[in-house]
C-alpha positions as CSV (number, residue, x, y, z in Angstrom):
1,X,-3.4,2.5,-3.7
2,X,-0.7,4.7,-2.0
3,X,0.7,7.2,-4.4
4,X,4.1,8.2,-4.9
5,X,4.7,11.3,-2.3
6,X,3.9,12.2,0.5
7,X,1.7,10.2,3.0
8,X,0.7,9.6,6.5
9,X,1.9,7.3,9.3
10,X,-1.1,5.0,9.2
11,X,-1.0,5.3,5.3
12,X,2.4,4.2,5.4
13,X,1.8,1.4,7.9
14,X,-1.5,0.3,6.0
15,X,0.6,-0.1,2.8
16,X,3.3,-2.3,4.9
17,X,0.6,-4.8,6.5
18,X,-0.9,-4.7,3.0
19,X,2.3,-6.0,1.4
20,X,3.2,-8.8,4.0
21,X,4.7,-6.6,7.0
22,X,3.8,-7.3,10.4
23,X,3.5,-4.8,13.4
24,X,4.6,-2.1,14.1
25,X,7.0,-3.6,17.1
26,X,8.0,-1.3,19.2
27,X,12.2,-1.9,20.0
28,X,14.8,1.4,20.6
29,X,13.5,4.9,19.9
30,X,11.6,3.9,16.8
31,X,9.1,1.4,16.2
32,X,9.5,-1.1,13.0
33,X,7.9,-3.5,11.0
34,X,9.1,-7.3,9.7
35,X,8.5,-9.1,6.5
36,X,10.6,-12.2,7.4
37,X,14.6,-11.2,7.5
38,X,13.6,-7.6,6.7
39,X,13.0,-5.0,8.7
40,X,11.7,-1.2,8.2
41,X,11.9,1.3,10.9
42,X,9.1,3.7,11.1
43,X,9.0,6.7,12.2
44,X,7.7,8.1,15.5
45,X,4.3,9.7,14.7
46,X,4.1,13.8,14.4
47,X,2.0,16.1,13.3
48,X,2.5,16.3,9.5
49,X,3.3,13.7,7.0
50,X,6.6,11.5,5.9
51,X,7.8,13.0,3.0
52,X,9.3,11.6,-0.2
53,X,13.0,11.3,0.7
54,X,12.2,8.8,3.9
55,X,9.5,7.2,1.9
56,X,11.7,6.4,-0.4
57,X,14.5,5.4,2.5
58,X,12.0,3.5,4.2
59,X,10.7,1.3,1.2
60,X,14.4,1.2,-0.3
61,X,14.7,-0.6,3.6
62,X,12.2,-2.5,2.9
63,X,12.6,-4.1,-0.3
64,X,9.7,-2.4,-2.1
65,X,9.9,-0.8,-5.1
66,X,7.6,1.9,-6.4
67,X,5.5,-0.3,-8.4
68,X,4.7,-2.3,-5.7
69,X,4.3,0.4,-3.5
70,X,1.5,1.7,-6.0
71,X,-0.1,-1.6,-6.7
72,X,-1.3,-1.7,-2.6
């Protein structure tokens, strides 16, 4: 179960697949992820982790609210 702050790439990515995404595609400069029409971008990998504000981007992109994003 993912909590609510900051995690990892592959944390991030895990959670996604875990909750119906596949991928990560890679497409532009950033590689993304699709749950049928949707689509979350992902960002590049770096040394240190994604913090709240684009978690909260990213699954606001992806239609996932923070309860589901804890229940994974």
């Amino acid at each position: 179960m993912p909590a609510w702050g900051p995690c990892s790439r592959r944390v991030l990515i895990c959670g996604l697949r875990n909750l119906g995404f596949e991928g990560p595609l890679s497409g532009g400069r950033h590689q993304f992820m699709l749950r049928g029409d949707v689509v979350a971008t992902i960002p590049n990998p770096h040394g240190s982790d994604i913090g709240i504000g684009l978690l909260a981007r990213i699954l606001r992109q992806a239609g996932v609210s923070r309860e589901e994003w804890a229940s994974v």
